[in-house]
MIDOSE-1310 file (N, C-alpha, C; in nm, 2 decimals, decimal comma, always signed):
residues 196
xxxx	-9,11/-6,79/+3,20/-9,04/-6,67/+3,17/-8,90/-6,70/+3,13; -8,88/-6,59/+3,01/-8,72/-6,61/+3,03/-8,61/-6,59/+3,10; -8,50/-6,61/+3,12/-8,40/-6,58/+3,21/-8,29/-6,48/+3,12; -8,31/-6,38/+3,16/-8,18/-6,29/+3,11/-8,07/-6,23/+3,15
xxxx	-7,97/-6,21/+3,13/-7,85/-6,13/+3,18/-7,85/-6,02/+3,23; -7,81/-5,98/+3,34/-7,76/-5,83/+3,37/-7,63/-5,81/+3,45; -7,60/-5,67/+3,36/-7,51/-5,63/+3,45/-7,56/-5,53/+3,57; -7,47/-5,53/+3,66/-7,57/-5,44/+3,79/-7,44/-5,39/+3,86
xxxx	-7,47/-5,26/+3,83/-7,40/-5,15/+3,90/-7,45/-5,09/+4,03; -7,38/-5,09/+4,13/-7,41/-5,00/+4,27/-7,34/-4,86/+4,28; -7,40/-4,74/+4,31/-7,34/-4,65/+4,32/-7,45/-4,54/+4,48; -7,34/-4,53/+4,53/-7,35/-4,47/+4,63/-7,38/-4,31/+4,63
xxxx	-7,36/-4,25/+4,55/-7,44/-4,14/+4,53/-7,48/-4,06/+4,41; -7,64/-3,98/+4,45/-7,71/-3,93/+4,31/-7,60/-3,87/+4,21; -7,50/-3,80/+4,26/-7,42/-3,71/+4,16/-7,34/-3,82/+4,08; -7,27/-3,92/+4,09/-7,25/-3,97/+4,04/-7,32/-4,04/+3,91
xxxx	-7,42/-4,08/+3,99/-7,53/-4,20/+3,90/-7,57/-4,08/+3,79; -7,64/-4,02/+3,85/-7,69/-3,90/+3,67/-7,57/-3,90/+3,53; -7,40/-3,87/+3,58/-7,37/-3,91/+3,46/-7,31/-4,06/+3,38; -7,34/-4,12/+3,52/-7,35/-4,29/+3,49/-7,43/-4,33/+3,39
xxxx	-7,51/-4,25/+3,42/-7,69/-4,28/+3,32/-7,65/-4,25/+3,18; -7,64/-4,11/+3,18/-7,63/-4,08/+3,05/-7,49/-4,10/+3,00; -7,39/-4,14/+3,01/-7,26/-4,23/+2,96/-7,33/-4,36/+2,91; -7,41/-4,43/+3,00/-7,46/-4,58/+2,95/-7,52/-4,59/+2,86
xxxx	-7,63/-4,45/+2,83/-7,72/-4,45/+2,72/-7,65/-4,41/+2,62; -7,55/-4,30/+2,62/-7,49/-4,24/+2,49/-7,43/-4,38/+2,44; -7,36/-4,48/+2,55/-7,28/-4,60/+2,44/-7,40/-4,68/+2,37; -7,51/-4,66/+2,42/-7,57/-4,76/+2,35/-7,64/-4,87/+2,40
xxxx	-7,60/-4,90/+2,56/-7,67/-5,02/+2,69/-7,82/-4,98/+2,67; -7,88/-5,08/+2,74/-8,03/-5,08/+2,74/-8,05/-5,10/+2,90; -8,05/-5,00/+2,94/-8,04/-4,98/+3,09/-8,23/-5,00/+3,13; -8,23/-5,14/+3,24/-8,32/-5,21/+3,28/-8,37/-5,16/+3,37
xxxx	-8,34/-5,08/+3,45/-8,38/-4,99/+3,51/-8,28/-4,94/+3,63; -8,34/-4,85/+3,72/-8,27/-4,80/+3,79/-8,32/-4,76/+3,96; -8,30/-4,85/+4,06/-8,34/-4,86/+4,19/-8,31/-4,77/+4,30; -8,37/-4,70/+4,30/-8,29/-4,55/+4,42/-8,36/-4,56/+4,57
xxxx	-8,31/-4,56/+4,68/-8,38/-4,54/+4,79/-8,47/-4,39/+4,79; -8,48/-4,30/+4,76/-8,55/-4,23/+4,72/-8,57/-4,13/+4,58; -8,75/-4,09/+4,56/-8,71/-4,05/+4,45/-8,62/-3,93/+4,39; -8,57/-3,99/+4,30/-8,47/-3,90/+4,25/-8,50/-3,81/+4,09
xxxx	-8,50/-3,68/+4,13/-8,57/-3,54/+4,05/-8,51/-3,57/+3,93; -8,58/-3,59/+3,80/-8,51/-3,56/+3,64/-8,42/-3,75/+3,61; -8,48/-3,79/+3,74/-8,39/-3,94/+3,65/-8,47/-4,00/+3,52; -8,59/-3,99/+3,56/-8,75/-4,05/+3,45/-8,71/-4,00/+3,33
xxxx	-8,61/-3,87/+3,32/-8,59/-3,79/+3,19/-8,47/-3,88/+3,13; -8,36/-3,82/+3,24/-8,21/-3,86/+3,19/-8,22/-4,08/+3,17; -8,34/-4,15/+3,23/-8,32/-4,24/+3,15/-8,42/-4,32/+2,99; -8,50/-4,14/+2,98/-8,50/-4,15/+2,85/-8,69/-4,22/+2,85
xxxx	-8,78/-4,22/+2,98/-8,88/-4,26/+3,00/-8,98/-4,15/+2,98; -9,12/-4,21/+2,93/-9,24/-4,12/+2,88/-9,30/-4,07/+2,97; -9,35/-4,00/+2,97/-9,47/-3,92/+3,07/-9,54/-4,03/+3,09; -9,64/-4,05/+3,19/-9,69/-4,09/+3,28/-9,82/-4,10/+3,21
xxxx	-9,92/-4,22/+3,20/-10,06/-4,15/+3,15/-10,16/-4,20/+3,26; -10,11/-4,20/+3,37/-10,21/-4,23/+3,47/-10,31/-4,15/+3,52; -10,24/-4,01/+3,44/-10,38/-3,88/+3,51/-10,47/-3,88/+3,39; -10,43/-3,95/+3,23/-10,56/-3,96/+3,18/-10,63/-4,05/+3,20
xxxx	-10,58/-4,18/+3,24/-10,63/-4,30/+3,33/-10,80/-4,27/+3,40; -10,70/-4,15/+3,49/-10,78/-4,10/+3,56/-10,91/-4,03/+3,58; -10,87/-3,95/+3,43/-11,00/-3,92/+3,41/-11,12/-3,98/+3,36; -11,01/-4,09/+3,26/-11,14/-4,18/+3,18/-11,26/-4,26/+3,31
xxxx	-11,17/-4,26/+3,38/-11,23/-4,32/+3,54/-11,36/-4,21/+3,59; -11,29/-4,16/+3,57/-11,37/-4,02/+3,66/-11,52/-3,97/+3,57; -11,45/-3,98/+3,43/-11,59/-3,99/+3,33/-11,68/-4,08/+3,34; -11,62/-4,24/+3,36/-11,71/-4,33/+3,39/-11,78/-4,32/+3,49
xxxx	-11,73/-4,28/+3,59/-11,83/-4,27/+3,74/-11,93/-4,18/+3,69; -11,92/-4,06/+3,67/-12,00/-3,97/+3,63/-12,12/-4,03/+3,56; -12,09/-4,07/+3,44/-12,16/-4,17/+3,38/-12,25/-4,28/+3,40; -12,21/-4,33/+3,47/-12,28/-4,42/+3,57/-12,36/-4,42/+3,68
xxxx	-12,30/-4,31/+3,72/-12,39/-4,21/+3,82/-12,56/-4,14/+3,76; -12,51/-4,09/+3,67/-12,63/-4,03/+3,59/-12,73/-4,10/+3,53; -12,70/-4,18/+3,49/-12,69/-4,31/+3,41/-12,80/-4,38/+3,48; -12,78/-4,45/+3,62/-12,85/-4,52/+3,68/-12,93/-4,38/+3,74
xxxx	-12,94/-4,32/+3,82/-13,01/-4,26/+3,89/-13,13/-4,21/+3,83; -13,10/-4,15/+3,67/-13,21/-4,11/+3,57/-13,30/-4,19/+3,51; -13,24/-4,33/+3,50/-13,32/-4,46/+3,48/-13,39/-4,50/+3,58; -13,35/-4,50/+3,71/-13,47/-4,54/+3,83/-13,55/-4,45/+3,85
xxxx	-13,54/-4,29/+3,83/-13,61/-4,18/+3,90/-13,72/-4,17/+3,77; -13,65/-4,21/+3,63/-13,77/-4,16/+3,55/-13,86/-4,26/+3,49; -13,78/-4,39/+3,49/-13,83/-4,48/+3,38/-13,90/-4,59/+3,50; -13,76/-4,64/+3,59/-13,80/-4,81/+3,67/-13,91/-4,76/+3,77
xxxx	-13,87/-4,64/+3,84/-13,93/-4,63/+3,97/-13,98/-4,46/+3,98; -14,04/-4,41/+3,92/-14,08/-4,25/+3,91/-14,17/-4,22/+4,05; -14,12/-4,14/+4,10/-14,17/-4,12/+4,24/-14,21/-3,96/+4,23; -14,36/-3,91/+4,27/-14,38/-3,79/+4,28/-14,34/-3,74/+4,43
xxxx	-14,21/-3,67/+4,42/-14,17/-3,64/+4,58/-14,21/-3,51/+4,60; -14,29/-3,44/+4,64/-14,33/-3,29/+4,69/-14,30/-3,21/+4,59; -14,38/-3,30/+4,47/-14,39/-3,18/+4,32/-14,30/-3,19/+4,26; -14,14/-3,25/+4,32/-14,02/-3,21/+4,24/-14,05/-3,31/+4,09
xxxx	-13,96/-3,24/+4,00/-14,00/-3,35/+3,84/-13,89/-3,45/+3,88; -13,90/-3,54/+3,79/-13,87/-3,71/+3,77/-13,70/-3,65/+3,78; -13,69/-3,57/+3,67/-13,51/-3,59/+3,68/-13,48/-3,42/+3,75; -13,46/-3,43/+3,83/-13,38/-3,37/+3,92/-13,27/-3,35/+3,95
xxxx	-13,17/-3,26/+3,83/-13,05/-3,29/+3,84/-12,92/-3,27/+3,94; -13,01/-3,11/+4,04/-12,90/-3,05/+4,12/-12,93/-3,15/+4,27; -13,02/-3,23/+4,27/-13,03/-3,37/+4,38/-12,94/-3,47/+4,39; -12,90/-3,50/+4,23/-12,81/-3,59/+4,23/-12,66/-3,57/+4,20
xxxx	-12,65/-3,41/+4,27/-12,47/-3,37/+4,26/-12,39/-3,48/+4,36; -12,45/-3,47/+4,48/-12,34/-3,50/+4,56/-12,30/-3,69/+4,51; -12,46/-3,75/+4,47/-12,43/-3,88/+4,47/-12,32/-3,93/+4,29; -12,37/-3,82/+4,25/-12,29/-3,81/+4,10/-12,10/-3,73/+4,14
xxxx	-12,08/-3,65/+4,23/-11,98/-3,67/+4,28/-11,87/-3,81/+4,32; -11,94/-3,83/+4,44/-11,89/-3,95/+4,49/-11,86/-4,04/+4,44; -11,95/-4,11/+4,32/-11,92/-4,21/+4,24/-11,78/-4,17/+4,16; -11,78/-4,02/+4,12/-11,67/-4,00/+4,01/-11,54/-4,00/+4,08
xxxx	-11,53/-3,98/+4,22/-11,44/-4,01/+4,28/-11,39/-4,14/+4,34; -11,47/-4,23/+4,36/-11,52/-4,35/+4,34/-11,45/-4,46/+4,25; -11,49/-4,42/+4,13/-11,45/-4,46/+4,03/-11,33/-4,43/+4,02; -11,28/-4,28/+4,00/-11,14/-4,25/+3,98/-11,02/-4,32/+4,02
xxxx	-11,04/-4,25/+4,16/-10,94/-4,36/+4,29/-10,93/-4,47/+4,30; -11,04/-4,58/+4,30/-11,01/-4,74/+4,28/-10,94/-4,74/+4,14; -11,00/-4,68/+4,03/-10,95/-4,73/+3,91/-10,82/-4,69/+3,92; -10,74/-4,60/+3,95/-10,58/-4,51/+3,94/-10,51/-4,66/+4,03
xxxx	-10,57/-4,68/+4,11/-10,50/-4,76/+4,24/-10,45/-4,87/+4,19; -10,56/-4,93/+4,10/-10,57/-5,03/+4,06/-10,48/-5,05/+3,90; -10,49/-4,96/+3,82/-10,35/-4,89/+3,68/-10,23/-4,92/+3,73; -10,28/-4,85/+3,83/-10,10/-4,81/+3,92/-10,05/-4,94/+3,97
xxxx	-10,08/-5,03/+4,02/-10,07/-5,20/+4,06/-10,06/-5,26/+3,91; -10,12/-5,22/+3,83/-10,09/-5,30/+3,70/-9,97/-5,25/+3,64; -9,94/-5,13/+3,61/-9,81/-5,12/+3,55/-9,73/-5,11/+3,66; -9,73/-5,08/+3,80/-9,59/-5,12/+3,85/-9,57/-5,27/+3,89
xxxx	-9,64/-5,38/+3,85/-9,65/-5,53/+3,86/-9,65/-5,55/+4,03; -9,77/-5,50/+4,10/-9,77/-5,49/+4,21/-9,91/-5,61/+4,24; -9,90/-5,71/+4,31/-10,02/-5,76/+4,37/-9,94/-5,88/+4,46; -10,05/-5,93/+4,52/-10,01/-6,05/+4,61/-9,93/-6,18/+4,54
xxxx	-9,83/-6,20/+4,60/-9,78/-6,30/+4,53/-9,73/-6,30/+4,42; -9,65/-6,20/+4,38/-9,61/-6,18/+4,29/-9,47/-6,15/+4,30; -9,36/-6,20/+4,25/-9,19/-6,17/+4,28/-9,15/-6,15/+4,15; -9,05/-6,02/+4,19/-8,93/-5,95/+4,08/-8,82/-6,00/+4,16
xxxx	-8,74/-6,00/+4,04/-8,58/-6,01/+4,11/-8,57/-5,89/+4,17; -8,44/-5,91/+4,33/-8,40/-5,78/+4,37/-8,25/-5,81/+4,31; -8,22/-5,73/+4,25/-8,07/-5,71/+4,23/-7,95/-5,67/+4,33; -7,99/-5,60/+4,41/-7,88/-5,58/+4,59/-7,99/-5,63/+4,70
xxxx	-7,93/-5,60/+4,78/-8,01/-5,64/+4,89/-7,98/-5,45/+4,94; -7,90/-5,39/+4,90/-7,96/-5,29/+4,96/-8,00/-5,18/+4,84; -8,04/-5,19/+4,77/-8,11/-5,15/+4,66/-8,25/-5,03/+4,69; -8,31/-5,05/+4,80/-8,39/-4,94/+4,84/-8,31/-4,89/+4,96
xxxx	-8,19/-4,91/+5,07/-8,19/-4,87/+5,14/-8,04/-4,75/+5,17; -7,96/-4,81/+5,13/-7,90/-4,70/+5,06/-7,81/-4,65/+4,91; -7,82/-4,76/+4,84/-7,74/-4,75/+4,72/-7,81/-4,73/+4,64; -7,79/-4,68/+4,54/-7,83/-4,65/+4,37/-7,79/-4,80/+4,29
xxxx	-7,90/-4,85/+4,23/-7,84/-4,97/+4,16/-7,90/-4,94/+4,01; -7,80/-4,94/+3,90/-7,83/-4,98/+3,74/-7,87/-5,14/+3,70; -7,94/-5,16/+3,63/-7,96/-5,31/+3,60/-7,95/-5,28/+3,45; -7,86/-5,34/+3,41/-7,84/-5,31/+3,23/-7,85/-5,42/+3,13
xxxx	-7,96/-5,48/+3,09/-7,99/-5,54/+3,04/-7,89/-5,62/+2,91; -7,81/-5,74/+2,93/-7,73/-5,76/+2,78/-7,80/-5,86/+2,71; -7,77/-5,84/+2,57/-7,78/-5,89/+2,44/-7,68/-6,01/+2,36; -7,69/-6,10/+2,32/-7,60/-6,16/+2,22/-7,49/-6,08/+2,22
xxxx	-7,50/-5,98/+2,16/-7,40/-5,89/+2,17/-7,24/-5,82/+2,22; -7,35/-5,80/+2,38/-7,27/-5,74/+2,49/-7,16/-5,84/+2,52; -7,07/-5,79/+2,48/-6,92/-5,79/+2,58/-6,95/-5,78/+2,72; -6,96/-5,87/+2,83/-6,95/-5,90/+2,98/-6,88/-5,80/+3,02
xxxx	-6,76/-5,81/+2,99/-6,67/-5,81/+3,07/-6,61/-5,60/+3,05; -6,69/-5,60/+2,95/-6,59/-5,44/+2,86/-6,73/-5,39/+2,93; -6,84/-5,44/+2,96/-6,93/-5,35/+3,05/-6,92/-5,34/+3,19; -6,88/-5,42/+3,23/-6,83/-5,40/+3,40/-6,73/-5,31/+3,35
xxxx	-6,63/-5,31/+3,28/-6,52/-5,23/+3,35/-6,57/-5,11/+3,30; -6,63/-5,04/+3,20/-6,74/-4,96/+3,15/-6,77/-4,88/+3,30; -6,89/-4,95/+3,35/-6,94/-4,91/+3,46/-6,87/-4,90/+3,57; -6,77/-4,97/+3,62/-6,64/-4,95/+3,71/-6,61/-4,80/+3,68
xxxx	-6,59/-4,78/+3,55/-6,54/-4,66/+3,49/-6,62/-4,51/+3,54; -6,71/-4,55/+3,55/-6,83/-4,46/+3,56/-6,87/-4,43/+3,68; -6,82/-4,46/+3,78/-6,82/-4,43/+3,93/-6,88/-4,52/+3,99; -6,89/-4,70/+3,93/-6,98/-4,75/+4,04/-6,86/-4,86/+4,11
xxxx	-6,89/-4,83/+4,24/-6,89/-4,91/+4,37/-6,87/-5,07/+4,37; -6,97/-5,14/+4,34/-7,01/-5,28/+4,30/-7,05/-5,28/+4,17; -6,99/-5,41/+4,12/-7,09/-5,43/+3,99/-7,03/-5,57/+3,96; -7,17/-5,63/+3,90/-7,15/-5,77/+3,88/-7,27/-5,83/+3,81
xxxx	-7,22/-5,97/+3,75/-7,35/-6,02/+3,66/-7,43/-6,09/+3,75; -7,56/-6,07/+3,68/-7,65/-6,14/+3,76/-7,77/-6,21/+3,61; -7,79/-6,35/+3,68/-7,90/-6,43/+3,56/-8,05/-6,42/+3,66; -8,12/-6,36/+3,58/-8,27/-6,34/+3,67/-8,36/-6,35/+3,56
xxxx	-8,49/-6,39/+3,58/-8,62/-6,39/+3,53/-8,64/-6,22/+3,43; -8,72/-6,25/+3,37/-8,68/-6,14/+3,32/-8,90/-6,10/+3,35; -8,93/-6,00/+3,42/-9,04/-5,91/+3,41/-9,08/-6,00/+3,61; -9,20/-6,05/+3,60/-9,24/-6,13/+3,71/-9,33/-6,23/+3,73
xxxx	-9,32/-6,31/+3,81/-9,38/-6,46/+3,81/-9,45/-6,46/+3,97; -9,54/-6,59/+3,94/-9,61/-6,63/+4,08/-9,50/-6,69/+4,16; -9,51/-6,66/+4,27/-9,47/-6,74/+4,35/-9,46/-6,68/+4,49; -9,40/-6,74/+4,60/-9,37/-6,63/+4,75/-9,25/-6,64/+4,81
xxxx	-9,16/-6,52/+4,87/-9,04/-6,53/+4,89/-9,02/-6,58/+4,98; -9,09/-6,66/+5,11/-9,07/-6,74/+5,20/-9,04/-6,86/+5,15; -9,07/-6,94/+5,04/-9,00/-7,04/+5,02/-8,90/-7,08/+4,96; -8,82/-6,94/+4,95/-8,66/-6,97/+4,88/-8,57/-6,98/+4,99
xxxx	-8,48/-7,02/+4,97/-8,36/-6,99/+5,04/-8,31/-6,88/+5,03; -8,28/-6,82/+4,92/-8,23/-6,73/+4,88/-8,31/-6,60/+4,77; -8,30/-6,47/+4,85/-8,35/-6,38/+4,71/-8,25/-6,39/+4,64; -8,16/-6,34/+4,64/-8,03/-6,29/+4,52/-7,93/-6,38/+4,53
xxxx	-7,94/-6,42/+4,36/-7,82/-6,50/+4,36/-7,69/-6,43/+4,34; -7,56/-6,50/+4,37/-7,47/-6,49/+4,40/-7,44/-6,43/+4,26; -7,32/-6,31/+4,28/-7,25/-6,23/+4,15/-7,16/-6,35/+4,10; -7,14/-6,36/+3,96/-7,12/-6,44/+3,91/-6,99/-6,42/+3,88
xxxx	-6,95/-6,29/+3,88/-6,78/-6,22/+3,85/-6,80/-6,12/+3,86; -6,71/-6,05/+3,90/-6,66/-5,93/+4,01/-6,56/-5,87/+3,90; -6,55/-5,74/+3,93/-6,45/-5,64/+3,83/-6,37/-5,59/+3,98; -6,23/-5,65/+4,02/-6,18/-5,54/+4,10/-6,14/-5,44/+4,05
């Protein structure tokens, strides 16, 4: 993976950070994301991110189970294994609600769980940079992605500008790699330069 630059802003509260956001985006930064100890209402908007397509995810899931359900059951009951059960006919559809149910929820739920672990890069053994250490517990942190481009230093004081708290460069991996955090010394490397 590659190693890329960020700047990383800490700010201490929501009111602030919303017009942080949209000041970063009007200049033009490619804001890497944004780490809140809880969720925070209309940020997904003000940082300019798409709807969500995990509830059609979901259904395609939920069609497959169905599918599958019907699918197999109508092939054993009429073709592999046709059983005359007390007159009833071979396909019997209002018999196979509940088990044509359960599959489609079945299917749904594992598959959503499993979407949802793939785009938020969640599985065993797997490490993202943290950019603060207190990053989920009480600060708002910006990660702002620079370019060839970016001026270092006209972006800290930028974001100084903008109400944040801390802010400093940081060189990190850029998306996520194997590995496990017990055998570092360190999660977060040291800010590289400081804006007082």
């Amino acid at each position: 993976m590659a190693k890329k630059t960020f700047v990383v802003g800490a700010f201490s509260d929501e009111a602030v950070l919303f017009p942080a956001v949209k000041k970063v985006r009007t200049a033009g930064y490619k804001i890497q994301d944004v780490y809140t100890p809880f969720p925070v209402h209309g940020l997904d908007h003000a940082l300019g991110m798409r709807e969500t397509s995990l509830h059609t995810a979901g259904f395609i899931y939920g069609i497959t189970g169905t599918t599958t359900a019907l699918s197999c059951i109508s092939w054993v009951f009429t073709k592999d294994w046709p059983l005359n059960i007390g007159g009833k006919p071979h396909f019997a559809l209002p018999a196979w609600v509940p088990i044509t149910f359960e599959l489609t929820v079945l299917f749904a739920a594992v598959g959503m769980v499993l979407t949802f672990c793939f785009l938020c890069q969640l599985a065993p053994f797997v490490k993202k940079h943290h950019f603060h250490a207190r990053a989920t517990d009480d600060l708002f942190i910006m990660a702002i992605e620079c370019t060839s481009k970016t001026n270092v230093d006209e972006l800290q004081a930028f974001l100084k500008s903008t109400g944040a708290e801390e802010v400093n460069v940081q060189v990190a991996e850029d998306g996520w790699w194997y590995g496990r955090y017990d055998e570092d010394q360190q999660l977060i490397t040291e800010p590289t330069a400081t804006v007082a």
